[in-house]
C-alpha positions as CSV (number, residue, x, y, z in Angstrom):
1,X,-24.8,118.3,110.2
2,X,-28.1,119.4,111.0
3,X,-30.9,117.4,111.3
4,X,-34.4,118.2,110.0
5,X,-37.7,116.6,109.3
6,X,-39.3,117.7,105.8
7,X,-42.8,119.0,107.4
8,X,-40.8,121.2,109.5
9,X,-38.8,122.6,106.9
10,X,-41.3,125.8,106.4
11,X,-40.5,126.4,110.6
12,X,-36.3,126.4,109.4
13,X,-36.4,129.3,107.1
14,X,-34.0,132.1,106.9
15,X,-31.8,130.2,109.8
16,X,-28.7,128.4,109.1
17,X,-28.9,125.0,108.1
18,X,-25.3,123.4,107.1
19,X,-21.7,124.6,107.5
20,X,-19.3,122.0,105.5
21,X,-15.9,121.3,106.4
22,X,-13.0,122.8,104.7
23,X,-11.9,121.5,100.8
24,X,-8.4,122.6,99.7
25,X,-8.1,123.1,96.3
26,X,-5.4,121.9,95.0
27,X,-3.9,122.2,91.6
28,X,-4.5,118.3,90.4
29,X,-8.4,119.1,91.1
30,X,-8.3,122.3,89.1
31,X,-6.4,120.2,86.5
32,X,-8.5,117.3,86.8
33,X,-11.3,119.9,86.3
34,X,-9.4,121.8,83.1
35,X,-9.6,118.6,81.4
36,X,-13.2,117.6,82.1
37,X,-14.8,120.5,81.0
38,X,-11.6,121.6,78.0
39,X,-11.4,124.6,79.8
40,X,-7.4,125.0,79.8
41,X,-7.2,128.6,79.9
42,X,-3.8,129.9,81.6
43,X,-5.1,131.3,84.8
44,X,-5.8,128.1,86.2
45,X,-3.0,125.7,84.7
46,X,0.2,127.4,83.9
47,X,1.6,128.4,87.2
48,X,4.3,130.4,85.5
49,X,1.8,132.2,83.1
50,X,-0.5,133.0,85.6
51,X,2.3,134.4,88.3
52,X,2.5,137.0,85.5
53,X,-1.0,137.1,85.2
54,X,-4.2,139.2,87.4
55,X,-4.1,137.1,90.3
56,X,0.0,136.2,90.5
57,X,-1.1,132.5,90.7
58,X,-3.6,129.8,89.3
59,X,-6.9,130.3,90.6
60,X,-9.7,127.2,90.3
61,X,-12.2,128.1,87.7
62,X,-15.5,129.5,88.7
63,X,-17.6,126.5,87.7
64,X,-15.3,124.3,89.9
65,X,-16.0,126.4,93.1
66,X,-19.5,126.1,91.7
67,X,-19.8,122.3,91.2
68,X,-18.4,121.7,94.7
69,X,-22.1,122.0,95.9
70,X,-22.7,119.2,93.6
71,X,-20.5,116.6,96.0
72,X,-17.7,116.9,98.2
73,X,-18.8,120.6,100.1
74,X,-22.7,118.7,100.5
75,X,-21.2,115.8,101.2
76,X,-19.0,116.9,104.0
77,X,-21.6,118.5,106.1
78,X,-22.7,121.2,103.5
79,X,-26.5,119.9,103.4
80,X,-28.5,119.8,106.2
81,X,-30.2,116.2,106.8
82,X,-33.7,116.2,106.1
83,X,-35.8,113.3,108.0
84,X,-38.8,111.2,106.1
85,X,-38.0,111.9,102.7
86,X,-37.6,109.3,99.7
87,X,-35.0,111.2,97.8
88,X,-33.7,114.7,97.0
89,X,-32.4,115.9,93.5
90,X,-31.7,119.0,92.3
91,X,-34.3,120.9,91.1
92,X,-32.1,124.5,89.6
93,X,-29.7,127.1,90.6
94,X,-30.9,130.7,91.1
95,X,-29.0,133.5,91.2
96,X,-25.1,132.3,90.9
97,X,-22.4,134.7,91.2
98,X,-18.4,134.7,91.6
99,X,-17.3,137.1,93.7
100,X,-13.2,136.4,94.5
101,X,-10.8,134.2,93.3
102,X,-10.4,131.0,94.6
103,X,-6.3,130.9,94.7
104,X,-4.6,127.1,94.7
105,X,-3.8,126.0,97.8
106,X,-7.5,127.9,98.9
107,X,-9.9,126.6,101.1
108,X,-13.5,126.6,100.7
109,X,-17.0,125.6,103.1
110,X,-20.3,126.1,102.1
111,X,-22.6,127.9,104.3
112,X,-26.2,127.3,103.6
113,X,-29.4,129.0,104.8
114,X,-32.8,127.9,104.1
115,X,-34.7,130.5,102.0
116,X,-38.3,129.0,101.2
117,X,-39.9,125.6,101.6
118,X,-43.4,124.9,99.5
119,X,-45.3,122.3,99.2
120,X,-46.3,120.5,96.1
121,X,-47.9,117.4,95.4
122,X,-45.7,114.5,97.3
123,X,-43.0,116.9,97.5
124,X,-41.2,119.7,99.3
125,X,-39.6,122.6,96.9
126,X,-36.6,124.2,98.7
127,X,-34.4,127.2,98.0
128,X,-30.7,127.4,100.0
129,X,-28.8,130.4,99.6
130,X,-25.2,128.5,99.4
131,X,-22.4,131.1,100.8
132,X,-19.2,129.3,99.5
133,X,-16.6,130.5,102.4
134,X,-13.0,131.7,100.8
135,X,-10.6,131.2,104.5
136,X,-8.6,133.7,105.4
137,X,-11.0,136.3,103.1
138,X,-13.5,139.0,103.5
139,X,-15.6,138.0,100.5
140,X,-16.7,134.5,99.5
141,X,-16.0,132.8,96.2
142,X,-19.6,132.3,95.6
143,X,-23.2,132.8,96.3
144,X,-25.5,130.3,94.6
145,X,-29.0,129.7,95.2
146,X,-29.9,125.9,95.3
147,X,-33.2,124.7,94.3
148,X,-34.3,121.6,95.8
149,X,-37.3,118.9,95.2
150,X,-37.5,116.8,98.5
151,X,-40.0,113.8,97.5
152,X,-42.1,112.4,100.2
């Protein structure tokens, strides 16, 4: 995980600040997920449906890849670490897109990149262009940009 201080942020853009570990998706997340949201469409719980269907197998819905940058891709080494701050939340997402299936048994890693740091009054606003890594795939899952507010 990279470490930064938030009054050097402006100095860090366009370079690489976080590469997360791997998460496998597995299909008790994207069933766990089906029933959270209500979203039980074939594609991503009948295995036998969905062996017939586009993709030959249950993919993870696109808002699960998505909501991975809420928690477990930050949280294992997806965010960088930003120094002398009193909290971050999010502030938005810019720009979201789904680019390839996300098959079960997948794994994922976010890549983020710094895109612009500005300063408002007692906090940072940050943009991360978040490139959610598909392994073993020439195209990621996802590209989201990631608004942050960094309160000093």
């Amino acid at each position: 995980m990279t470490t930064l201080l938030a009054a050097e942020l402006p100095q860090h853009i366009g370079q690489e600040v976080a590469l997360s570990e791997w998460v496998e998706i597995t299909q008790e997340r994207i069933n766990a997920f089906a029933d959270a949201t209500g979203d039980h469409q074939f594609i991503h719980v009948d295995a036998e449906k969905a062996a017939a269907g586009p993709f030959g197998t249950p993919i993870a819905h696109g808002f699960l890849t998505l909501s991975l940058l809420a928690g477990e891709l930050m949280t294992r080494g997806g965010a960088p670490d930003i120094q002398g701050v009193r909290i971050t939340v999010n502030y938005g997402l810019n720009r979201v897109r789904f680019i390839a299936p996300v098959p079960v048994g997948s794994r994922l890693r976010n890549r983020a990149v710094l895109q612009d740091a500005q300063a408002g009054a007692g906090f940072m606003q940050i943009t991360v262009l978040n490139t959610i890594e598909l392994e073993g795939s020439d195209k990621p899952a996802a590209t989201a940009e990631s608004v942050f507010r960094v309160y000093l």
